[in-house]
RODO-2510 file (C-alpha; in nm, 4 decimals, decimal comma):
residues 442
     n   res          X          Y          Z
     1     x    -2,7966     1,6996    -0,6131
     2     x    -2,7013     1,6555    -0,9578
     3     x    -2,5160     1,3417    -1,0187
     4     x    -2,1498     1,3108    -1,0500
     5     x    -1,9201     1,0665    -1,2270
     6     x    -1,5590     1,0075    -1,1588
     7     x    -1,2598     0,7534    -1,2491
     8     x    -1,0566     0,6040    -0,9926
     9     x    -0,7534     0,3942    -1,1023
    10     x    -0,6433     0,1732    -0,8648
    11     x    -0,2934     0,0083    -0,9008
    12     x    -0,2131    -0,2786    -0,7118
    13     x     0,1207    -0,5091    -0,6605
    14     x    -0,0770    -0,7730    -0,8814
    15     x    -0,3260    -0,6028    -1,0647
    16     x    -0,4875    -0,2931    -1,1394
    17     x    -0,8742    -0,1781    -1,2527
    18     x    -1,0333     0,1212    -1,3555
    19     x    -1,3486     0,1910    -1,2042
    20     x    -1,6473     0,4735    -1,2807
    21     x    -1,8098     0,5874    -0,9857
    22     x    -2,1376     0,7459    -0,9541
    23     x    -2,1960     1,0067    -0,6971
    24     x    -2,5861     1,1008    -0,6010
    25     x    -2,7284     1,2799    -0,2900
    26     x    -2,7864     0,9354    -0,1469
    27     x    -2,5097     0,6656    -0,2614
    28     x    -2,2182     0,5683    -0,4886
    29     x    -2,2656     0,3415    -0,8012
    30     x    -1,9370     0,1301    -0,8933
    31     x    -1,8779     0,0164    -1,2279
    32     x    -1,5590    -0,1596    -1,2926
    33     x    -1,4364    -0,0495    -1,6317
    34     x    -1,0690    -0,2229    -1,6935
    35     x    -0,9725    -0,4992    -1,5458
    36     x    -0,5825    -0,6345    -1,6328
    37     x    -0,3090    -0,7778    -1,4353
    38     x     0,0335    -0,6316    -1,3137
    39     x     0,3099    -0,8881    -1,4619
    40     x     0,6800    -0,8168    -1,3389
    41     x     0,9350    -0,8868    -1,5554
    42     x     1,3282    -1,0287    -1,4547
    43     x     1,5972    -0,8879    -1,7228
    44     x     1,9294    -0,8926    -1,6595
    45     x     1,8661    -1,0251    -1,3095
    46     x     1,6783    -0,7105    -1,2236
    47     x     1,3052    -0,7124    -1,1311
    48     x     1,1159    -0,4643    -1,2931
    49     x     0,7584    -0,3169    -1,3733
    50     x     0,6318    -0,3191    -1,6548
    51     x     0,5347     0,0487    -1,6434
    52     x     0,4788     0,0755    -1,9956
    53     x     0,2232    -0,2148    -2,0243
    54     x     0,0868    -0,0394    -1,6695
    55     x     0,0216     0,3218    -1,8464
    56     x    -0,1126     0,1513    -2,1589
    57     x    -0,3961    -0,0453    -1,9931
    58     x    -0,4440     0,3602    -1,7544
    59     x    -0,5391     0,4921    -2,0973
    60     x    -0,7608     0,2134    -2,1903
    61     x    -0,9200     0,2248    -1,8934
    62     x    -0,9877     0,5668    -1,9028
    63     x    -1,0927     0,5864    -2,2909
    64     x    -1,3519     0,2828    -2,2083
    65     x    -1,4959     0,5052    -1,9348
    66     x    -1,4719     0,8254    -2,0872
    67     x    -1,6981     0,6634    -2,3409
    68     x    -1,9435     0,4789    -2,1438
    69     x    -1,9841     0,8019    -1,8883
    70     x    -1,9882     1,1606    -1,8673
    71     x    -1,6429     1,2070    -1,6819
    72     x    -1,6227     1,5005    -1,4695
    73     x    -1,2339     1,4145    -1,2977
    74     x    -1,0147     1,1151    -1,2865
    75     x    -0,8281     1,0032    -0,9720
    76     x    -0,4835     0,7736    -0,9612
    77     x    -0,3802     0,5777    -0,6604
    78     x    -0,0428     0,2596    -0,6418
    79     x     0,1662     0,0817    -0,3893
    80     x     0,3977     0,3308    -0,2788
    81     x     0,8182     0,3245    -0,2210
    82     x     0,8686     0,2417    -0,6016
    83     x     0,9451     0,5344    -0,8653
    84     x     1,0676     0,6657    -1,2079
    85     x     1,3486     0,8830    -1,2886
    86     x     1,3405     1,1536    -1,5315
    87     x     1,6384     1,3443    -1,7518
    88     x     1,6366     1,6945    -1,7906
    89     x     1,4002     1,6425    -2,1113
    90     x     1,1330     1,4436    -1,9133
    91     x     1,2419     1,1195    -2,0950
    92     x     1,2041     0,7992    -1,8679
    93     x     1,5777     0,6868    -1,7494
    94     x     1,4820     0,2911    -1,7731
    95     x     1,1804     0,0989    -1,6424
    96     x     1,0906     0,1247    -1,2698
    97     x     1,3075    -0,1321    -1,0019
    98     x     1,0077    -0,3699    -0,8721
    99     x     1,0698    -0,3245    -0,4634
   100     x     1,0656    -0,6654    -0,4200
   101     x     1,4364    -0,6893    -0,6182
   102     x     1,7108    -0,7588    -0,4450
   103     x     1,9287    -0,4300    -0,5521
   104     x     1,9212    -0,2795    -0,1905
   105     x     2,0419    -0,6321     0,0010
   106     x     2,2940    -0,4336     0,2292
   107     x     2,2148    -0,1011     0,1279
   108     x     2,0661     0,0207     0,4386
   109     x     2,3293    -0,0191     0,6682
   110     x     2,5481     0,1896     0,4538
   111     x     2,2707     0,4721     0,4549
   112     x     2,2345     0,4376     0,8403
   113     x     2,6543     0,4926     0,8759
   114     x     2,5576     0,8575     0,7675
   115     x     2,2472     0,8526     0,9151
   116     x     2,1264     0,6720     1,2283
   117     x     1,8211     0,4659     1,2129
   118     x     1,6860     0,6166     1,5215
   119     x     1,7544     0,9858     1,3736
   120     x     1,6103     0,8733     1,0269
   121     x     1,2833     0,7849     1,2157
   122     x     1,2704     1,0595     1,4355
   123     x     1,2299     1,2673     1,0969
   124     x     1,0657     1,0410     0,8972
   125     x     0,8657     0,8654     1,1050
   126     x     0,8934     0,5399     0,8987
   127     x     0,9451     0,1396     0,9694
   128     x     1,2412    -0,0486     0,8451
   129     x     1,1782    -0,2025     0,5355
   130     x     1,4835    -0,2802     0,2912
   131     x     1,3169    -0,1750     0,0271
   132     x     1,1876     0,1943     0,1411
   133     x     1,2791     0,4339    -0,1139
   134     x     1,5710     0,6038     0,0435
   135     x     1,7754     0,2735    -0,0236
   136     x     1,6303     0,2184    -0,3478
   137     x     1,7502     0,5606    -0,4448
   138     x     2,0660     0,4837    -0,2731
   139     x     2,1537     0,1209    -0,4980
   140     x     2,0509     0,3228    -0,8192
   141     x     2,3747     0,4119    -1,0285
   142     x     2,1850     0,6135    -1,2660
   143     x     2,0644     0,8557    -0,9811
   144     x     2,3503     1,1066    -1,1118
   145     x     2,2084     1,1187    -1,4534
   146     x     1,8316     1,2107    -1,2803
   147     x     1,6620     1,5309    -1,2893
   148     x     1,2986     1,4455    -1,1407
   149     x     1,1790     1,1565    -0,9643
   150     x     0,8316     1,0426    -0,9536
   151     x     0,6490     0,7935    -0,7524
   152     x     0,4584     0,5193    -0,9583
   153     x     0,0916     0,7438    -0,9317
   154     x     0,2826     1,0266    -0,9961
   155     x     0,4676     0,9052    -1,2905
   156     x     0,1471     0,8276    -1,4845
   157     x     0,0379     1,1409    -1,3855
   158     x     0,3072     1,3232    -1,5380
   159     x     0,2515     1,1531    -1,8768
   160     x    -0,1247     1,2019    -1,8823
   161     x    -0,0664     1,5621    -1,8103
   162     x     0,2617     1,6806    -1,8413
   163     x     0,3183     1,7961    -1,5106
   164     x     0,5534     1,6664    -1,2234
   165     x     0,4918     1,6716    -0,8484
   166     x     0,5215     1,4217    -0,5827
   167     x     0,1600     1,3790    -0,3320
   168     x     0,1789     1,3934    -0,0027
   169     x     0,0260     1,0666     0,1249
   170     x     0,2626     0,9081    -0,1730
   171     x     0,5520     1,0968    -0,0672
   172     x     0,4771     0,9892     0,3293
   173     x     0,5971     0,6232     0,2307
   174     x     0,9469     0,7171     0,1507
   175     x     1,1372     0,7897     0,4725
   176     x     1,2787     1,0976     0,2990
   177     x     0,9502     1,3041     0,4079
   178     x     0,9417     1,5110     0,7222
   179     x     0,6381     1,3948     0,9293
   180     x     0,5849     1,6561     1,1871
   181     x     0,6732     1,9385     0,8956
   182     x     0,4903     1,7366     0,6365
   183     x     0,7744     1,8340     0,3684
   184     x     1,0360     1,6820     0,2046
   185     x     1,3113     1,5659     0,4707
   186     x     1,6433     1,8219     0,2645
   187     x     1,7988     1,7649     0,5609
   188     x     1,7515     1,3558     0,5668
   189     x     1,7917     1,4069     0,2012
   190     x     2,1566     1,5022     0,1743
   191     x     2,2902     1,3407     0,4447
   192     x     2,1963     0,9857     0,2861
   193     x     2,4203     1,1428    -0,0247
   194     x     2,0903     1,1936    -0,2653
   195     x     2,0679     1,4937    -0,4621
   196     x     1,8003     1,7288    -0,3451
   197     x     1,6941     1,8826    -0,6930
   198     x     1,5316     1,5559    -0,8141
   199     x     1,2639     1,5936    -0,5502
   200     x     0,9313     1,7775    -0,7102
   201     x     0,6446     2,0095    -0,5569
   202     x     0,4393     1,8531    -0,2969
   203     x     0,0831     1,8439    -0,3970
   204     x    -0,2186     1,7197    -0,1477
   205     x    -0,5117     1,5357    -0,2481
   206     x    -0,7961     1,7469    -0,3804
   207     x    -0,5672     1,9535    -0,6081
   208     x    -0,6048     1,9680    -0,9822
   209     x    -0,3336     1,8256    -1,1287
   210     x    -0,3442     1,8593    -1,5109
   211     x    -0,5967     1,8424    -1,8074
   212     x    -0,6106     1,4703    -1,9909
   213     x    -0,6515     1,5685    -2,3334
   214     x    -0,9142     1,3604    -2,4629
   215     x    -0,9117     1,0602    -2,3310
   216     x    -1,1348     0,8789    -2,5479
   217     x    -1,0696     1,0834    -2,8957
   218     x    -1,3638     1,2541    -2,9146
   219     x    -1,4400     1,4432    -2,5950
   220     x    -1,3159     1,7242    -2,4171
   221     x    -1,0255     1,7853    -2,1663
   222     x    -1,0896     1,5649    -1,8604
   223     x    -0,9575     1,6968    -1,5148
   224     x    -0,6953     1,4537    -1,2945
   225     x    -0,7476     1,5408    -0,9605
   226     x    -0,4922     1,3842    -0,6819
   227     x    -0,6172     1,1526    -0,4526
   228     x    -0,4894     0,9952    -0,1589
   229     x    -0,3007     0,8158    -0,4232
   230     x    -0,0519     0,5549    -0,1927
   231     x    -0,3709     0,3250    -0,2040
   232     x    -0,3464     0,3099     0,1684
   233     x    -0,4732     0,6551     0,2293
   234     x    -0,7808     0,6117    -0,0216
   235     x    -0,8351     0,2910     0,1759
   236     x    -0,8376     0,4509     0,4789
   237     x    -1,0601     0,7530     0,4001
   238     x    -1,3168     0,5230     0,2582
   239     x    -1,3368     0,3053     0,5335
   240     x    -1,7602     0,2922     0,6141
   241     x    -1,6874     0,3572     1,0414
   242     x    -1,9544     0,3939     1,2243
   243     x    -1,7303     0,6468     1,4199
   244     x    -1,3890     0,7851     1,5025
   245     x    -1,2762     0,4781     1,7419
   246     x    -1,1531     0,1975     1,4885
   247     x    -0,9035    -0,0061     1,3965
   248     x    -0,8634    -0,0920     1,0275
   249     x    -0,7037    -0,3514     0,8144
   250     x    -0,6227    -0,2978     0,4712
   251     x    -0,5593    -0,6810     0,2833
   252     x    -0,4226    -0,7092    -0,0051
   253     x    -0,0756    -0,8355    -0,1456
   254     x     0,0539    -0,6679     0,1269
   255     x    -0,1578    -0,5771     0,5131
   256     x    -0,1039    -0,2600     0,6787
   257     x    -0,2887    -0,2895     1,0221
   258     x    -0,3420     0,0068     1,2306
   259     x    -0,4974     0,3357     1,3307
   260     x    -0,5549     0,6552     1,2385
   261     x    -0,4304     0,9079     1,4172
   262     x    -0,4192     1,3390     1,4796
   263     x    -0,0245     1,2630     1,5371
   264     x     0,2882     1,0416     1,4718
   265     x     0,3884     0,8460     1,6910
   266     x     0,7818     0,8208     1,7315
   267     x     0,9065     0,6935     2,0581
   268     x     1,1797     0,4184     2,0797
   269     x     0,9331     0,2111     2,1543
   270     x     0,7382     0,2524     1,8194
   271     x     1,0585     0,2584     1,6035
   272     x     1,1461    -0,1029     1,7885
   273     x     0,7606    -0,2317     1,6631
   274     x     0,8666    -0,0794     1,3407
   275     x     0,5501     0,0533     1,3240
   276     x     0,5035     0,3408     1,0590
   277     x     0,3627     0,6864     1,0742
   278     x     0,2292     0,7985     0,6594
   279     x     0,0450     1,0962     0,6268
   280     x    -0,3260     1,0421     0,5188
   281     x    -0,6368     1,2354     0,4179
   282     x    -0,6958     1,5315     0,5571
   283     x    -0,3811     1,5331     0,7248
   284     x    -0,4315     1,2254     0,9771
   285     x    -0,1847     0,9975     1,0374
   286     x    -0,1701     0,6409     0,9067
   287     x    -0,0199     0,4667     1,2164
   288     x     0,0113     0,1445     1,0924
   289     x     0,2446    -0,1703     1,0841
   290     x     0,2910    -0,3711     0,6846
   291     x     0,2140    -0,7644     0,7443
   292     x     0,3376    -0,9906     0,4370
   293     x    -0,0275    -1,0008     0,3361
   294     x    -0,1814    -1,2262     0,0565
   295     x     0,1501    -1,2368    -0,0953
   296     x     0,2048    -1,5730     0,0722
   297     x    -0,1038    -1,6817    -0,0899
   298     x    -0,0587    -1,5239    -0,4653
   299     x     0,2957    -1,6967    -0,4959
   300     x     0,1836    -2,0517    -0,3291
   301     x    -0,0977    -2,0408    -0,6034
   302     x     0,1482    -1,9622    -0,8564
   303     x     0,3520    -2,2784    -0,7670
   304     x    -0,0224    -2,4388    -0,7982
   305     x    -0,1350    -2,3637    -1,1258
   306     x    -0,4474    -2,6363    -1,1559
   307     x    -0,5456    -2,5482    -0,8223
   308     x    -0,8679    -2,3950    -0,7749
   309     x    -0,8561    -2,1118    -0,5129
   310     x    -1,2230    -2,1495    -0,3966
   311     x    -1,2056    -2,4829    -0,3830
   312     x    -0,8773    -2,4683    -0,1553
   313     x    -1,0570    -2,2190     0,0956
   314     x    -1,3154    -2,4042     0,1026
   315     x    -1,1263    -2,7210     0,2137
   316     x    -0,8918    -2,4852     0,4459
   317     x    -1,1823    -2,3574     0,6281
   318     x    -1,3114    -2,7191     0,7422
   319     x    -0,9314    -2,7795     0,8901
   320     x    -0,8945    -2,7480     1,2268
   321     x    -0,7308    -2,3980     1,3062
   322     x    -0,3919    -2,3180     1,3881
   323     x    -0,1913    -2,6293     1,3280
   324     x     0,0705    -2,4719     1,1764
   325     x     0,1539    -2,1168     1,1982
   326     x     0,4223    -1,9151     1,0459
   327     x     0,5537    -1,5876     1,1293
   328     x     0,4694    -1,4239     0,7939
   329     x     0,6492    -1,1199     0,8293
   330     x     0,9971    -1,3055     0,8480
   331     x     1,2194    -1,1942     0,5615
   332     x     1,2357    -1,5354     0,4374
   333     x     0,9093    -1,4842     0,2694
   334     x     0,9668    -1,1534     0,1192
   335     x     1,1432    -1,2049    -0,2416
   336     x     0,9543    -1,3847    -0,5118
   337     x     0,9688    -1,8339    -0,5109
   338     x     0,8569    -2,1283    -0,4177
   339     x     0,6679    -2,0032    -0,0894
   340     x     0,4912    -2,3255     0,0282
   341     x     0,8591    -2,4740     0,0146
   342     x     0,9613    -2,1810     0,2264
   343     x     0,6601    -2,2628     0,4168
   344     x     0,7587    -2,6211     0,5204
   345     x     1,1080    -2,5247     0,5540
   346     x     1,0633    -2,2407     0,7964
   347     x     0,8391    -2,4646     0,9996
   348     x     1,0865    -2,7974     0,9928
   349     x     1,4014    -2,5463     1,0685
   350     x     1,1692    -2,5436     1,4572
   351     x     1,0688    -2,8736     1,4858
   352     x     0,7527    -2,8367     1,4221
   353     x     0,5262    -3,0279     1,2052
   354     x     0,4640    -2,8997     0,7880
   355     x     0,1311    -2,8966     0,6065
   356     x     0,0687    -3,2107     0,4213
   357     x    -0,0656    -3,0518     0,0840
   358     x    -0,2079    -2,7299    -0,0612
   359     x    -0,5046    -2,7008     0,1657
   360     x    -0,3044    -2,6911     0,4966
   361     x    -0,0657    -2,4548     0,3580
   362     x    -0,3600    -2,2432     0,2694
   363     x    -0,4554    -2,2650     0,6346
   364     x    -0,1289    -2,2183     0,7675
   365     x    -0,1015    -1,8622     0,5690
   366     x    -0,4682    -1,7539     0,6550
   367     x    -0,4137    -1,8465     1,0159
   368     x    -0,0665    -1,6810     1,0433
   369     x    -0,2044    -1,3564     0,8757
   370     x    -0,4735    -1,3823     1,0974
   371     x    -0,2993    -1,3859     1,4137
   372     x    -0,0740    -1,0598     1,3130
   373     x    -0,3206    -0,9066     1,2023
   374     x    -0,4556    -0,9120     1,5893
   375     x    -0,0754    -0,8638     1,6957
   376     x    -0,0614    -0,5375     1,4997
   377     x    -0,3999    -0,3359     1,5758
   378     x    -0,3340    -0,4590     1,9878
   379     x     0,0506    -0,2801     1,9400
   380     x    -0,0769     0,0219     1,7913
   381     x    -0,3084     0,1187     2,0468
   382     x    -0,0757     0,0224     2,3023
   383     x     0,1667     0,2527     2,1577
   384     x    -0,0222     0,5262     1,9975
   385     x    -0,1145     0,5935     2,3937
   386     x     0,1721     0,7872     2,4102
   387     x     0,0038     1,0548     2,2144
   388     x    -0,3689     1,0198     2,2547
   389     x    -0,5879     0,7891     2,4074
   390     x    -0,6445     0,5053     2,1415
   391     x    -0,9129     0,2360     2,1965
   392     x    -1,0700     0,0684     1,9158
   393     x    -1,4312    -0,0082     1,9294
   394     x    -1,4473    -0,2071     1,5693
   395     x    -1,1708    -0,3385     1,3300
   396     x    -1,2556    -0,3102     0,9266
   397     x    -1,0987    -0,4779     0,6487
   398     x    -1,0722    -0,3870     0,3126
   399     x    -1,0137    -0,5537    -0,0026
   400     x    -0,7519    -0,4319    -0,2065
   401     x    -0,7619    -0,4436    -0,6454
   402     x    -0,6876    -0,8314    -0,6034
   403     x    -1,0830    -0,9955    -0,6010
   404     x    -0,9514    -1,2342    -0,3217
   405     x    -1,0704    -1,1455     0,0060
   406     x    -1,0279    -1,4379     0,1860
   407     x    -0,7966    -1,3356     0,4609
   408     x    -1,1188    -1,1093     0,6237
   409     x    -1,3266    -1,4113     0,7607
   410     x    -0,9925    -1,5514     0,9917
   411     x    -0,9053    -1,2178     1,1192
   412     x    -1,2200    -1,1837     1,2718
   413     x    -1,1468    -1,5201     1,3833
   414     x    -1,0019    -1,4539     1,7229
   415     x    -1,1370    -1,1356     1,8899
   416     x    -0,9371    -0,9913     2,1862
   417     x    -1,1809    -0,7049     2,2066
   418     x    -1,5557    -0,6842     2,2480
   419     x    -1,5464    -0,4968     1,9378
   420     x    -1,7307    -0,5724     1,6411
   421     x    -1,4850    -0,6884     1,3720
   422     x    -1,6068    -0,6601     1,0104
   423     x    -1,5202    -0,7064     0,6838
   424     x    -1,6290    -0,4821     0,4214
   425     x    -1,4385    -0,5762     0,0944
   426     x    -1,5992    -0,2440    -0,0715
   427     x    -1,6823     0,1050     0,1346
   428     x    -2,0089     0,1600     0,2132
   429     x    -2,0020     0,5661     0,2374
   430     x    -1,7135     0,8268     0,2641
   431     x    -1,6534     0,9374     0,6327
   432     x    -1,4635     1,1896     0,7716
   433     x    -1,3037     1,1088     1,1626
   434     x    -1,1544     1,3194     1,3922
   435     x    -0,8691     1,1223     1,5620
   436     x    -0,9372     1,1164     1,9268
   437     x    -0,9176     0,7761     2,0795
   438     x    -1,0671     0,7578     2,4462
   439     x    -1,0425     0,4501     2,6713
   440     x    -0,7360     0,3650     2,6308
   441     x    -0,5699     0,1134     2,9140
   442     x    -0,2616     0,2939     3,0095
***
């Protein structure tokens, strides 16, 4: 097998990286390229991306490895929810909303007056997150001025190529995608009072998107391929299982613990978890729940700035374990600030006693991730039972584009199963899985 060389851009909530991989008959080489971080920025009282800065440091990226490699495709994968909007000329209508803004406080209920929560997911399959891009699309006043609107991957996409579309794992995170039709929801769509036109072709990963014209200046066109490109799905797909029966967790400034599935999943029952159903690889199912993640941890350490973060696990992981515990997925700790205040605060608010100093509050997060983490992966294969057996044999965890892995050691902490638990911060192999899950304890 000749050898083949591909870039994969990888955009995370914090930072983002270009990487070169090479593919032989026998392994993958990884060569980080671009490294650079992803710095919000507040104007006006609005939280935004810097999408600009974002695209700039793409094309670096991409010129540094179309110079260092022979190129044969580029892939681009992001967060999902978050988007641009185009006018009718293609021109940008303002920088992206960062989900984490506080724009849609309220919005949802108004959404779910026209349409029902438990309709919504019975479409859409999704969890109930205030920030989901139906009321993000909702608290946007310029919607009416919109012609197109792409999701983050497929933004940068359209201005390394010129051409518009919307993939399908991306599209899966919005609530306005049909699950079980695996289309955009029209239906979902104009009930919530959004205008259907702005919603481009589907595409599905493997498809050629566009030519980059020379990337680096001197070469020739280079293919961009889509990808699984909500980083979930590539997460998923590259996750090294030793078989179909597993359990995954994918840590990074967010968690999203769960299964993967042949099916959603969308009894009452799930919808009351708020567990999610995105459409993955191949056409699995991502049946998954989002944990708070090492967000707790990235703003603590910003509100530390002399700390040193190995030093502080390493003193965390000679504390004795769970002395304090949070439940990280209260909304408390969603919007940016002083989080080991919050910390304290949510702990004192139930009597209970507060870490003392940086180190506890360390432990307190890694514990409390740890532990719902374990809550998660046991709820989806209690649930996903409705649909297939589902018993995992081994949990994985994956690293996101942030190099700080630390949550993986504590979530392997506290087996339930007699699984093996692993962590492996970077994917051994590609596998492919059919989603049958026998054993399952009805």
């Amino acid at each position: 097998m000749t050898d083949t060389t591909v870039a994969a851009v990888d955009l995370g909530a914090s930072g983002g990286r270009v990487m070169a991989g090479q593919v032989s008959g026998s392994a993958i080489a990884l060569h980080e390229v671009h490294r650079f971080p992803n710095l919000p920025v507040t104007a006006g009282g609005t939280l935004y991306w810097d999408i600009l800065r974002l695209f700039a440091d793409v094309r670096h990226g991409l010129a540094q490895a179309a110079r260092r490699f022979p190129l044969a495709g580029a892939g681009i994968d992001s967060w999902g929810v978050d988007f641009g909007l185009l006018d009718e000329s293609g021109a940008l209508l303002g920088n992206p909303v960062h989900y984490r803004d506080a724009r849609t406080d309220g919005v949802a209920a108004r959404v779910h007056a026209a349409v029902p929560p438990d309709e919504l997911y019975a479409v859409t399959g999704i969890g109930q997150l205030p920030f989901n891009t139906i009321y993000q699309l909702a608290a946007t006043p310029m919607l009416r001025h919109a012609a197109t609107m792409l999701l983050i991957p497929d933004l940068l996409a359209y201005w390394l190529t010129g051409v518009a579309g919307a993939e399908i794992t991306n599209a899966s995170t919005t609530s306005l995608f049909d699950v079980r039709a695996q289309d955009w929801a029209t239906g979902v769509i104009r009930r919530a009072g959004l205008p259907p036109h702005i919603f481009p072709p589907l595409r599905r990963p493997g498809e050629i998107i566009g030519s980059i014209d020379e990337p680096n200046g001197l070469g020739s066109p280079l293919p961009l391929i889509a990808v699984g490109s909500h980083d979930t799905a590539s997460a998923v797909a590259a996750v090294p299982a030793a078989g179909p029966h597993f359990a995954y967790i994918s840590s990074g400034t967010w968690s999203l613990a769960g299964l993967e599935l042949d099916a959603p999943v969308l009894t009452r029952d799930s919808r009351a978890a708020n567990f999610t159903n995105e459409t993955g690889v191949d056409g699995t199912i991502r049946y998954l729940r989002n944990v708070m993640g090492l967000w707790l941890l990235q703003e603590s350490l910003r509100r530390w700035p002399d700390a040193s973060l190995g030093a502080l696990l390493g003193e965390a992981a000679r504390l004795p374990p769970l002395t304090f515990v949070i439940d990280p997925d209260d909304p408390v700790f969603l919007p940016p600030g002083d989080m080991p205040a919050r910390i304290a605060s949510w702990l004192a608010d139930r009597g209970e006693a507060v870490p003392g100093g940086p180190a506890e509050t360390v432990r307190c997060i890694l514990d409390s991730l740890a532990l719902a983490h374990r809550r998660a992966i046991l709820s989806a294969q209690s649930l996903a039972c409705c649909i297939s057996s589902a018993a995992a044999r081994g949990t994985r965890c994956s690293a996101s584009s942030r190099p700080t892995p630390p949550g993986c050691p504590w979530s392997r902490a506290r087996p339930r199963r007699p699984a093996s638990a692993t962590c492996s911060c970077r994917p051994a192999r590609w596998a492919r899985r059919p989603a049958t899950w026998p054993g399952c304890a009805r």
